[in-house]
MARMARKOL-806196 format. One record per residue: x, y, z of N, C-alpha, C in turn; residue number from 1; residue in one letter. Coordinates in pm, whole numbers. Atoms other than C-alpha are relative to their C-alpha. Example, Ala and Ser with C-alpha at 12.3 -4.5 7.8 and 13.67 -1.06 7.14 Angstrom:
89 -119 0 1230 -450 780 90 120 0 1 A .
-82 -119 -6 1367 -106 714 -77 109 73 2 S .
***
This chain:
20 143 24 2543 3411 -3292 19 -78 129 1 X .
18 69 -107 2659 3308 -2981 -62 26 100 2 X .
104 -17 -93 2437 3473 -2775 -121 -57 -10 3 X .
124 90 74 2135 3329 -2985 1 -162 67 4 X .
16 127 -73 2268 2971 -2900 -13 -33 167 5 X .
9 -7 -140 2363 3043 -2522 -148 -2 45 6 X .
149 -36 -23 1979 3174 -2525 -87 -130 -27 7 X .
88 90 28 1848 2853 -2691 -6 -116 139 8 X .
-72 74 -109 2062 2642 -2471 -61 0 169 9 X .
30 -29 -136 1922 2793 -2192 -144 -70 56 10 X .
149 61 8 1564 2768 -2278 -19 -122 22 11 X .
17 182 18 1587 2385 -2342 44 -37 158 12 X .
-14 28 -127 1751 2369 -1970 -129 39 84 13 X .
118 -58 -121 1462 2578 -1829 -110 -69 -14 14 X .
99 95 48 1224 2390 -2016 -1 -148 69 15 X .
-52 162 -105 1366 2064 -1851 -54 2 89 16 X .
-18 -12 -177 1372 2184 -1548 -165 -1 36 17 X .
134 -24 -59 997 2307 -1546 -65 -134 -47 18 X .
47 152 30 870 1965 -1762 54 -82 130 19 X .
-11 93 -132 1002 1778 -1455 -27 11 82 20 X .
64 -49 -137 876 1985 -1197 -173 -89 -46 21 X .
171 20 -28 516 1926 -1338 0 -150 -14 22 X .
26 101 -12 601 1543 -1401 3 -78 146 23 X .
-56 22 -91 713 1536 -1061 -139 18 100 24 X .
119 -59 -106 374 1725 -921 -89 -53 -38 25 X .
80 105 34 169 1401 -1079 -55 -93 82 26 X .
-27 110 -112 250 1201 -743 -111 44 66 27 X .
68 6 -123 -55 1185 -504 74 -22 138 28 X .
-62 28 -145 124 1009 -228 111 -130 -52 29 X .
-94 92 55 407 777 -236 16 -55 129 30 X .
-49 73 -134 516 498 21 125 -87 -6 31 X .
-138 96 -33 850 311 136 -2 -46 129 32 X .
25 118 -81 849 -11 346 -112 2 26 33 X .
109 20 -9 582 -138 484 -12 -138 123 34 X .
37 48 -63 429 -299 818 -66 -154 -55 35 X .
91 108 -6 283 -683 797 -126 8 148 36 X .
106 -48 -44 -44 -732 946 37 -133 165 37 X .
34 43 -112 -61 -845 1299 -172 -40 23 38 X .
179 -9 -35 -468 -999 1352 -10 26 114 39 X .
104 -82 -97 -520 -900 1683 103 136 73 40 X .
-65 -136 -95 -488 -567 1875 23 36 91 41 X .
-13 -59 -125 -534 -574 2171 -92 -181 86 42 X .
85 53 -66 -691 -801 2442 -34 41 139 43 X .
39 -70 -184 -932 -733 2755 -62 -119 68 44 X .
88 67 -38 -1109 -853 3023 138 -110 55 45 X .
-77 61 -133 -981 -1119 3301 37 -119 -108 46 X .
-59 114 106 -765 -1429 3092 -108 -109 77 47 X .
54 105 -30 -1007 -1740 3104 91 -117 49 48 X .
-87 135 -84 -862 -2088 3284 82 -66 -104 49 X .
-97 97 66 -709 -2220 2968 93 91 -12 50 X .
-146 -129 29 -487 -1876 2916 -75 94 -96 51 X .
81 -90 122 -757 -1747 2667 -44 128 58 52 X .
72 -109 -51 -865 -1383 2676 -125 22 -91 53 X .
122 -31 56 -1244 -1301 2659 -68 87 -116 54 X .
-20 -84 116 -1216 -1064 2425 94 93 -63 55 X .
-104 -1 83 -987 -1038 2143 -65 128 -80 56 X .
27 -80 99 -985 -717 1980 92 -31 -136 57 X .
-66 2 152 -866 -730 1573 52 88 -55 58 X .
-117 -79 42 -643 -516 1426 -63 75 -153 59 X .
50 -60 92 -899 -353 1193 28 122 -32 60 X .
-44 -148 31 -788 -74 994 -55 70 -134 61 X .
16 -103 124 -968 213 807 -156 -142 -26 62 X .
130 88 53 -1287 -66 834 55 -102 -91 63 X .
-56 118 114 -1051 -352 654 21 -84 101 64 X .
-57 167 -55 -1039 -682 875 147 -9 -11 65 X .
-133 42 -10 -701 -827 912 -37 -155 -30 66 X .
-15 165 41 -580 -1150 762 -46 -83 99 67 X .
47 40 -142 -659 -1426 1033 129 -67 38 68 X .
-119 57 -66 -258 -1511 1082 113 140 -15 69 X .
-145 -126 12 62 -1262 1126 44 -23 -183 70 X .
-86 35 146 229 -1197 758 75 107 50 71 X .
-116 -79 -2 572 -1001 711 14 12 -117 72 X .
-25 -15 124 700 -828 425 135 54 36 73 X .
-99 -66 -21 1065 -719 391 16 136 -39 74 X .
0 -109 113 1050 -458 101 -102 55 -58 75 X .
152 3 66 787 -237 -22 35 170 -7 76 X .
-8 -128 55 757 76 -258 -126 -7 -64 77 X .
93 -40 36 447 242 -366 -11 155 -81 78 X .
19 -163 75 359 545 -606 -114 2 -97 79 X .
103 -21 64 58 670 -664 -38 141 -52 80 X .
53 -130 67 -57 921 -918 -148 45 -21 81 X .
112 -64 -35 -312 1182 -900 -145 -42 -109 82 X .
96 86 116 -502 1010 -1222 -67 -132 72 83 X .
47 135 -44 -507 696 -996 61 -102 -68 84 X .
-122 95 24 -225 502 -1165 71 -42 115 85 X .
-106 49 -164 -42 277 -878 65 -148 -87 86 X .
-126 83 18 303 119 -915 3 -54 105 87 X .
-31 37 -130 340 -107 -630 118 -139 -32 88 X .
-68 84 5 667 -342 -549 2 -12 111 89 X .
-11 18 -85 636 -550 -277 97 -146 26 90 X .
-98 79 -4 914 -788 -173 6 -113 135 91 X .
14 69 -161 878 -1101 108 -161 -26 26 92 X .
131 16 -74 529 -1086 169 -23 -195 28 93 X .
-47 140 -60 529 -1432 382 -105 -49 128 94 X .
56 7 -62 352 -1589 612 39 -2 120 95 X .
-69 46 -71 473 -1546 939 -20 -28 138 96 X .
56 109 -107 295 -1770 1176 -46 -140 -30 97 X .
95 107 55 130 -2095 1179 52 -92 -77 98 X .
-40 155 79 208 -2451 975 94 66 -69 99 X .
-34 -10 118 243 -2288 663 128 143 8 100 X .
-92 -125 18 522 -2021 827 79 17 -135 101 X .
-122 -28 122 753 -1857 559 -32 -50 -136 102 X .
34 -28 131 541 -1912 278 -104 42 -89 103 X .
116 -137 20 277 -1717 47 -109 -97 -4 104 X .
158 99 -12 -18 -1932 105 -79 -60 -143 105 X .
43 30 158 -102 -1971 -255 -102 119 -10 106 X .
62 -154 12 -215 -1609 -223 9 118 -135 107 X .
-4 -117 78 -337 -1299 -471 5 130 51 108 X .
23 -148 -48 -298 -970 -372 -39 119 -61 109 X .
9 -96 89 -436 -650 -498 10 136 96 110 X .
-7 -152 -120 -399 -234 -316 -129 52 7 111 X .
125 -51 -36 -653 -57 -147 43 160 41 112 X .
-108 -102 -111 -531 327 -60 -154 80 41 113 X .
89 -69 -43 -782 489 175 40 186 57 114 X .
-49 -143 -62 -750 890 231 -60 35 130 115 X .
15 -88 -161 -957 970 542 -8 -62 124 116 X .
-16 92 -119 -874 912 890 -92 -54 90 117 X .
114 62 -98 -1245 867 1035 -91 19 -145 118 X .
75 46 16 -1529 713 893 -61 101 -87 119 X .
-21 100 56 -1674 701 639 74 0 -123 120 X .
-120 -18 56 -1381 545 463 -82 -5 -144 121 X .
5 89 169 -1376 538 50 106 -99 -19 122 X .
-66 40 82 -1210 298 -116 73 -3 -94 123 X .
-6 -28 110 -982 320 -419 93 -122 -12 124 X .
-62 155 -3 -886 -59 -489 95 6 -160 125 X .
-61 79 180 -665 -214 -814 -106 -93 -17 126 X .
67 45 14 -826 -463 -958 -10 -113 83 127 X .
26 133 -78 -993 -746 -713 48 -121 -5 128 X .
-32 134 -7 -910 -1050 -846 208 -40 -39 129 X .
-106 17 -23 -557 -976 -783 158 -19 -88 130 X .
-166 85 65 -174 -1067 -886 24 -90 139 131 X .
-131 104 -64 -2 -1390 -772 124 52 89 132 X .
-149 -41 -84 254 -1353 -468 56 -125 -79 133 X .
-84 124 44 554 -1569 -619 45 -42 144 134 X .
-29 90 -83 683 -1836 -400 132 97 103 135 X .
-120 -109 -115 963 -1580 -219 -96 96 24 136 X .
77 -52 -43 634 -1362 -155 29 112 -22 137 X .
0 -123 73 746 -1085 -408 -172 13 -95 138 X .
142 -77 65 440 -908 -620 43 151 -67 139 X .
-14 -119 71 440 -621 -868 -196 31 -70 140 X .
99 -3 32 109 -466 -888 2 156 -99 141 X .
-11 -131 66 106 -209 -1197 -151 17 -65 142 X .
142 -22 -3 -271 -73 -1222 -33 101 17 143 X .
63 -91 -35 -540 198 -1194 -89 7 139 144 X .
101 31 -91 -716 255 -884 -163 43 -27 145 X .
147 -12 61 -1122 257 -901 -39 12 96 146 X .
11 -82 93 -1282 475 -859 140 71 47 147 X .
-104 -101 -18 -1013 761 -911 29 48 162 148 X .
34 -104 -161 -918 889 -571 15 153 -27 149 X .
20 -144 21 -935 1248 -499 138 113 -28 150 X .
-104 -97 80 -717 1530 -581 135 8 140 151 X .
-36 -16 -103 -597 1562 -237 -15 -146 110 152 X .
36 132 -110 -538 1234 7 89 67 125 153 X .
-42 -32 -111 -473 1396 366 52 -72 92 154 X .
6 112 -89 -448 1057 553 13 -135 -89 155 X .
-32 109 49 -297 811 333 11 -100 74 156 X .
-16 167 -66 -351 417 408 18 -103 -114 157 X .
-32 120 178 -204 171 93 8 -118 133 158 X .
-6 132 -25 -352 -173 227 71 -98 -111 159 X .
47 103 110 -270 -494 40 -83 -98 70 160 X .
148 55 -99 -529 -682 71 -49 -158 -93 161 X .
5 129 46 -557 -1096 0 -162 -23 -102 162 X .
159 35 94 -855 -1187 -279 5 -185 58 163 X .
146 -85 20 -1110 -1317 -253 -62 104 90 164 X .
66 -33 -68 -1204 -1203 68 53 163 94 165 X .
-31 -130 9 -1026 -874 77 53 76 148 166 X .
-65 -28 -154 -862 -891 469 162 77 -55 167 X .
-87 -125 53 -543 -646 452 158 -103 78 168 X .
-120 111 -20 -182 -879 457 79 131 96 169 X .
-111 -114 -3 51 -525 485 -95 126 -20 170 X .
26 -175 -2 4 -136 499 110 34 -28 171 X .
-34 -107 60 196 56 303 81 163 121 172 X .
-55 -137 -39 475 378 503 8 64 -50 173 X .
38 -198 104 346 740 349 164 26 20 174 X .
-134 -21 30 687 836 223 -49 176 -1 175 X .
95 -113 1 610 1195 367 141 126 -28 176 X .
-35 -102 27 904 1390 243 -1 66 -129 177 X .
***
């Protein structure tokens, strides 16, 4: 009799153990913190007489424009599953240049996660027309991405990315352990 239970006992542990492994092997890619977007990248060429340089490169990434002012985010967690379910909590997102510094512009945001590192990129967005940053420039985006991404993302990139016009606020750090 008591070997019978020890035996059940056991099962139901092993059973655990393996049900969590495979809920566990659901995750595509996952991210913690996260960069704000700087708009330009670089500049060349001789500075013109007012201090201006001739050409301003942009801080385009993965073929996504950049906002057209600096933003910052403090906090930021991402988890995306291989179905294309994405949890995203982002915390701060702010403006942080310009008049309107230190606050969310009266902005929507929605995610973009791109897998490959050259051209040409896919897409796998939430839905476009966004969630509301609240006034402290927090956001909780809980959604599917479209279409599905693939089974395998080698080169994870989680934009967020301002609606309507779909320039990229923050990027997303591949949480690569």
């Amino acid at each position: 009799m008591k070997k019978s239970l020890f035996a059940s006992i056991l099962m139901v542990l092993i059973g655990g153990l393996l049900a969590s492994s495979v809920i566990a092997d659901d995750t595509l890619v996952r991210f913690k913190g996260a960069i704000g977007d700087i708009p330009v990248a670089n500049v060349a060429g001789t500075p013109n007489p007012d201090g201006s340089f001739p050409d301003v490169i942009r801080n385009i990434v993965r073929g996504v424009n950049p906002a057209g002012q600096i933003w910052v985010i403090s906090d930021f967690t991402a988890d995306v599953k291989v179905d294309g379910r994405i949890r995203v909590d982002g915390r701060g997102l702010l403006l942080g240049g310009g008049n309107t510094i230190g606050t969310n512009g009266n902005a929507s945001v929605f995610a973009t996660l791109i897998c490959e590192a050259t051209p040409p990129f896919t897409q796998f967005s939430t839905n476009i027309t966004g969630v509301p940053l609240a006034a402290n420039g927090d956001f909780r985006i809980d959604d599917v991405l479209m279409p599905a991404p693939p089974a395998e993302c080698g080169s994870p990139v989680l934009l967020i990315r301002v609606t309507p016009s779909g320039a990229w606020f923050a990027a997303g750090i591949p949480k690569l352990d």
